[in-house]
C-alpha positions in Angstrom: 22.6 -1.2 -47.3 22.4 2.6 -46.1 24.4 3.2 -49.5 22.4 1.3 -51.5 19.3 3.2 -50.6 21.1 6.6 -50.9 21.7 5.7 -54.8 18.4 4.5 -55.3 17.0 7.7 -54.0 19.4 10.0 -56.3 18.5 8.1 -58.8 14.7 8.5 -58.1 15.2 12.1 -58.1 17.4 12.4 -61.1 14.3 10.6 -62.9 12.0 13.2 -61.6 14.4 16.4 -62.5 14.7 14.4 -65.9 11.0 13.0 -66.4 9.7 16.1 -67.6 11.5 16.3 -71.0 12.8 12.8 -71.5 10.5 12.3 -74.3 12.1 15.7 -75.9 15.2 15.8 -74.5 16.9 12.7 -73.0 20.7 12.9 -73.0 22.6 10.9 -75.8 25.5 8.3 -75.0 27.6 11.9 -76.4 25.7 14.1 -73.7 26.7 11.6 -70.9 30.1 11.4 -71.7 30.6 14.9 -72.0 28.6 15.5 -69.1 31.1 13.0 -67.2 34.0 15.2 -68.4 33.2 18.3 -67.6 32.2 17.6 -63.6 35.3 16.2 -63.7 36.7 19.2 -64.7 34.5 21.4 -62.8 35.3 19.1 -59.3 38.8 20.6 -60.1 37.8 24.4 -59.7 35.7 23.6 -56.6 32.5 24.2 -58.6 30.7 21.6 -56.6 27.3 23.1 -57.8 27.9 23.2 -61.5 29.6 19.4 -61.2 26.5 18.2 -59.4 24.5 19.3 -62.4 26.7 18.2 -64.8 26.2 14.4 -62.9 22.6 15.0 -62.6 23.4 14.8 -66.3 25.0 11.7 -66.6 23.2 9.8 -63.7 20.2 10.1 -66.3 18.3 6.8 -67.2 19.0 6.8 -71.1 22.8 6.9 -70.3 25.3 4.0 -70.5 25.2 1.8 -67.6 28.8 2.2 -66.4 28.6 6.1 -66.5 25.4 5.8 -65.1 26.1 4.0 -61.8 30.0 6.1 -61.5 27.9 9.4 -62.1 25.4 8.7 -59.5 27.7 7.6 -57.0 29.8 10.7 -57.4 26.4 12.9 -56.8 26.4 11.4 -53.4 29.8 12.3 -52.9 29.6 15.6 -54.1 26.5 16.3 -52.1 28.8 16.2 -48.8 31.3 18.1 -49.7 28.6 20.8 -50.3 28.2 23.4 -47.8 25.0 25.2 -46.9 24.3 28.3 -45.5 21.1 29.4 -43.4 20.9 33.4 -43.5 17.7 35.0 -41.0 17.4 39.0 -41.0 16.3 41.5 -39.0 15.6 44.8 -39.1 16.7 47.8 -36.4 13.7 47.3 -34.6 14.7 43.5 -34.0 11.7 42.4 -36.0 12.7 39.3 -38.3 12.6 39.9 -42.0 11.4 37.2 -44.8 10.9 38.9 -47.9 15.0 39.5 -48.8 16.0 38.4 -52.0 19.6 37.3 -52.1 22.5 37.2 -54.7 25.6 35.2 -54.8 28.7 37.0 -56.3 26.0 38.9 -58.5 23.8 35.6 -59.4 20.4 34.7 -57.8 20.5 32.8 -54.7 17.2 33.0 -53.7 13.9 35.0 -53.7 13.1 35.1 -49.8 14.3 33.8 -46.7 12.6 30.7 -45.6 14.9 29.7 -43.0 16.1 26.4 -45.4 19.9 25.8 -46.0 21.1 27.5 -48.7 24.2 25.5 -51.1 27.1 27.2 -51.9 30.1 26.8 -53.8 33.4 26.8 -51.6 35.0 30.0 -51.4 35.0 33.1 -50.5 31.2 34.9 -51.9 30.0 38.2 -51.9 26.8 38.4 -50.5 23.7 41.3 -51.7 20.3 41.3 -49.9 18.0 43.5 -50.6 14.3 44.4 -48.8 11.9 46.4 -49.5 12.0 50.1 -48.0 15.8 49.2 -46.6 19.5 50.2 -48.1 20.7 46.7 -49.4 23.6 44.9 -47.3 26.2 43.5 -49.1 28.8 41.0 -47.0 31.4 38.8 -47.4 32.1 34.8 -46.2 34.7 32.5 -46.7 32.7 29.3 -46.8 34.5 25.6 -46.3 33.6 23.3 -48.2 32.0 20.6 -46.3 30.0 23.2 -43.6 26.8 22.0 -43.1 24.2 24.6 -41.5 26.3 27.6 -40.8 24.0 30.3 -40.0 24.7 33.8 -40.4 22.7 36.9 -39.0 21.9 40.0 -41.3 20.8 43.2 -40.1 19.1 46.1 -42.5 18.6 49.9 -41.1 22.0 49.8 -38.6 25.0 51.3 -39.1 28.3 50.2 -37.5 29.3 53.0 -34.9 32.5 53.9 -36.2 35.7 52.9 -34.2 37.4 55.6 -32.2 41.1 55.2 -31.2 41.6 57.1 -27.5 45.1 58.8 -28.0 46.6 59.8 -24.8 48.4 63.1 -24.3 51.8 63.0 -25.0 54.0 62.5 -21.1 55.5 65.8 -21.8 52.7 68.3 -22.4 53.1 71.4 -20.3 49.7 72.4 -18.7 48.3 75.5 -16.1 48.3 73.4 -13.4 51.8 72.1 -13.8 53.7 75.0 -14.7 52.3 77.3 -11.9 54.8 78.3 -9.4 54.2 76.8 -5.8 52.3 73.6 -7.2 52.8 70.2 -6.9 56.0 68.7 -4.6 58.1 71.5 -5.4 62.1 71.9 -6.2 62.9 71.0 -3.2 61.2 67.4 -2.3 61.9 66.6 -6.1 65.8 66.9 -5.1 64.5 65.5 -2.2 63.2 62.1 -3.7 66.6 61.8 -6.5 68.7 62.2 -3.5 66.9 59.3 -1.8 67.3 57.2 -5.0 70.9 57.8 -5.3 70.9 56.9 -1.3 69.0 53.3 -2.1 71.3 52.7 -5.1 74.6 53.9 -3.0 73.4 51.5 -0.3 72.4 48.6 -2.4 76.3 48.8 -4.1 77.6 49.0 -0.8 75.8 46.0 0.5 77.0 44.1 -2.5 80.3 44.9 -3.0 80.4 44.2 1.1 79.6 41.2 0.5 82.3 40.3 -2.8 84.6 41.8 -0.2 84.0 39.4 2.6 84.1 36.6 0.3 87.3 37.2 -1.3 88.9 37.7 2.2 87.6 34.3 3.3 89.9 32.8 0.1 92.5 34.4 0.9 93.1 33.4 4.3 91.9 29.8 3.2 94.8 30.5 0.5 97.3 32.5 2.4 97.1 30.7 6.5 100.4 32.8 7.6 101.5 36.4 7.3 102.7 36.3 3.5 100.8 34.4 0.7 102.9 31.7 -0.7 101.1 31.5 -3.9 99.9 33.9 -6.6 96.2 33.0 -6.4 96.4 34.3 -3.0 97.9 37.8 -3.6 95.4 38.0 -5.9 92.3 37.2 -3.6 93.9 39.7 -0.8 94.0 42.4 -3.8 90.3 42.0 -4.6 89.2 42.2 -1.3 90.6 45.3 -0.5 89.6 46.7 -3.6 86.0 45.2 -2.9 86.2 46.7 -0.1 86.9 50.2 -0.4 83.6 50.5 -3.1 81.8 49.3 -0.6 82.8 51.6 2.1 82.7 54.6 -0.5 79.2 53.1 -1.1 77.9 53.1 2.2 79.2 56.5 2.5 77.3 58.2 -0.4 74.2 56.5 0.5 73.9 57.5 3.6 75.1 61.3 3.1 72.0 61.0 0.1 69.4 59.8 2.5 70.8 62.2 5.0 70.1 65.3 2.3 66.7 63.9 1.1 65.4 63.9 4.3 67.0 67.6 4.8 65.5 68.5 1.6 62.2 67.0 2.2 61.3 68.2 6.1 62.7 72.1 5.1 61.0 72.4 1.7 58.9 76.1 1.5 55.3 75.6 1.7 53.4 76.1 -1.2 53.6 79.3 -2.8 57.2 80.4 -1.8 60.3 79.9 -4.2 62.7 77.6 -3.8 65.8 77.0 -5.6 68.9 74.3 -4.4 71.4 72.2 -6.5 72.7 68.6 -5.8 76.2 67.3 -6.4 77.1 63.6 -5.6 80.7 62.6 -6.0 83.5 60.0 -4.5 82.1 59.8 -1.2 80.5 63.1 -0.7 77.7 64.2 -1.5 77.4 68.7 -1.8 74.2 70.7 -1.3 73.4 74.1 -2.3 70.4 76.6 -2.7 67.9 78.2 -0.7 65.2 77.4 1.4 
């Protein structure tokens, strides 16, 4: 019923847009056909405005009565896959603006702004609008078909602030403050604090390798219950457990004779102001410092 009183309406309009000239001007069985054909064709290219008219065309009264009804029932069609756009302006005060004539990818859309839905074609459109006393604004919209209502704000006299990009100074810039003798933590509680790391790391190996040592022995004797290992596998678990073993000792060692010269470093560094110069060697299980304080 709702669709029977939908046709009945486009085809009371379609009689009104037609009236006019029907005397002068009603199409010919020709006119409808080719009218058919080209929305057709122009439903194709996502024209939807220019295929409406062309089934305004064919929908007319003088037309056969086939076309007719198949040309009005596409208008309905065509009229929902139609989107409209609703454009309000303002100027840089905030006031709203009505007197802004608008142009579609260089064609008239519309003398003023009414707030009314505007159709569009599908697409992506190019957008002028131009008020009096103001630089024109020209923008840009990809517009779905379908989109009912989307509403888009335009604003004359503003400029965009131009985007700034903070670049931060590079990690190794030398500056005053850093290069000055006596500033800062000083030679000394630098050498301090790398000592202390290689301490951590020389204790955290020698915690782990501990423990790979303590596991292998626990194999072993599970493999090997008397004083000589019957089997292969058990040589070989007595092997890496001594082995194991002795990086873990040698890690203990170095990482405590580090933390022992960090903290040496760190409690006899000069004060501020007085040079300081010293020199840090870490090898097998000893761990050499030089320089003075």
């Amino acid at each position: 019923m709702n669709r029977r009183i939908t046709l009945l309406t486009i085809a009371a309009v379609v009689s009104l847009v037609t009236g006019r000239d029907a005397l002068a001007a009603d199409p010919t069985t020709a006119d409808c056909l080719a009218s058919s054909d080209a929305s057709l064709r122009l439903g194709n290219e996502h024209k939807l405005l220019a295929e409406r008219a062309q089934l305004l065309v064919c929908a007319a009264a003088t037309c056969p009565a086939e076309i007719r009804r198949e040309c009005l029932s596409r208008v309905e069609e065509v009229n929902s896959h139609i989107p409209t756009i609703v454009f309000w302006a303002k100027d840089a005060s905030g006031a709203d603006l009505s007197a802004v004539r608008v142009t579609m990818d260089g064609a008239l859309l519309t003398e003023r702004l009414e707030g009314t839905a505007l159709s569009t074609d599908p697409g992506e459109h190019s957008f002028t609008f131009e008020t009096r006393g103001l630089p024109p604004v020209t923008r840009s919209f990809t517009i779905l078909q379908a989109q009912k209502d989307r509403r888009e704000l335009i604003l004359f006299g503003t400029t965009a602030a131009p985007a700034t990009t903070a670049i931060a100074p590079p990690l190794a810039a030398s500056s005053p403050a850093a290069s000055a003798p006596g500033e800062g933590l000083g030679t000394s509680r630098v050498l301090a604090l790398v000592a202390g790391g290689v301490g951590v790391v020389g204790l955290g190996l020698g915690t782990a390798f501990g423990a790979m040592a303590l596991s292998d022995k626990s194999d072993a004797q599970s493999l090997c219950p008397g004083a000589s290992c019957p089997t292969a596998a058990g040589v070989t678990k007595w092997s890496n457990a001594t082995s194991t073993g002795n990086v873990s000792t040698v890690g203990f060692i170095v990482g405590g004779v580090a933390l022992a010269g960090a903290a040496v470093l760190w409690f006899t560094a000069p004060s501020r102001g007085q040079g300081a110069s010293a020199q840090l060697g870490v090898g097998l299980g000893s761990v050499q410092l030089k320089g003075s304080f």
